[in-house]
N, C-alpha and C positions, 0 to 999 in steps of 0.2 A: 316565392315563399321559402323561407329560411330555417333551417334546422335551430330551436333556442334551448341553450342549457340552462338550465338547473345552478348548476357549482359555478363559484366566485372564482375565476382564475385566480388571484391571488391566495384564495383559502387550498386551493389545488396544489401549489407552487410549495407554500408551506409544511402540506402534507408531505410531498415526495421528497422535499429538504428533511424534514425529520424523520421521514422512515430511511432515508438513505444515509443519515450521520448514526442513526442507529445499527443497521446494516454494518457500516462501518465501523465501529465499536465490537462489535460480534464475530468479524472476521479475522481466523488468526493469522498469523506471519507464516505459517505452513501453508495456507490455501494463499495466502497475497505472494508470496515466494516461494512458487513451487518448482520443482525439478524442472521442467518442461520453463519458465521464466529465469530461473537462475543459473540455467545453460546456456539462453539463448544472449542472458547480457553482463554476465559472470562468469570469470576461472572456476566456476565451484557447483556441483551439484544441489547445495541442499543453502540455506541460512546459516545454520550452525556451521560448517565448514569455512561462510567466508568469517565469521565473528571467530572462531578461533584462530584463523591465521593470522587475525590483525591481534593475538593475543588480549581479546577481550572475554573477560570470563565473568555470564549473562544467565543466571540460572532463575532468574524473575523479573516483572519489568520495571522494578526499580533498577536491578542492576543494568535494563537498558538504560534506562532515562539516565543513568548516572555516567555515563558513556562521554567523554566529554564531545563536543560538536566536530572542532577542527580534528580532532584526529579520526572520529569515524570518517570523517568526508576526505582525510588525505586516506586513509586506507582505501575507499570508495572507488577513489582518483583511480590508486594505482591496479587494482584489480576485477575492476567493474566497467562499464562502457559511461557510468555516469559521473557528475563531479560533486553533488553531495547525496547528501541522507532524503532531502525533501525533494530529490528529483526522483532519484530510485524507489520511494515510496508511491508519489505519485504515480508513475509508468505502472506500477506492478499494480496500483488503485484502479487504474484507467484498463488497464488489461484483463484485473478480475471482475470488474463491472462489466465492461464490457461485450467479456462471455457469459458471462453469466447473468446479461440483462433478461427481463422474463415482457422484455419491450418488442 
């Protein structure tokens, strides 16, 4: 005799995909890049620290977004243990999940 659910796996799957792209929308770049992450794989204590030494000046996220690619990702290169933008985001995604899963 066999334990039967209820819930549609795939209605499951759907759910945890959209509360976890929302999760991630809600999350700032202070808790994804925190002291304790930006020591461990950066010259720099804090976010703001590495954006200013690559003379990027970021006071809203348009003025991220306007960042152009290759040169966050060569600033990246030389100051970080990663080689672009969408790796370093990732890792910091993977590490604040991670701890922070309530799994």
């Amino acid at each position: 005799m066999g334990i039967k659910f209820k819930t549609n796996h795939d209605e499951m799957l759907h759910k945890v995909k959209k509360e976890s792209k929302q999760l991630s929308n809600d999350v700032s770049f202070n808790a994804l890049f925190n002291k304790k992450f930006m020591s461990k794989y950066t010259n720099f204590s804090s976010f703001a620290e590495l954006l200013t030494d690559g003379n990027f000046v970021v006071d809203s996220k348009k003025d991220f977004a306007d960042i152009p690619k290759k040169e966050l990702d060569k600033h990246l290169t030389h100051c970080t243990k990663f080689t672009s933008w969408k790796e370093m985001y990732s890792k910091a995604g993977d590490e604040y999940f991670g701890s922070n899963s309530k799994l």
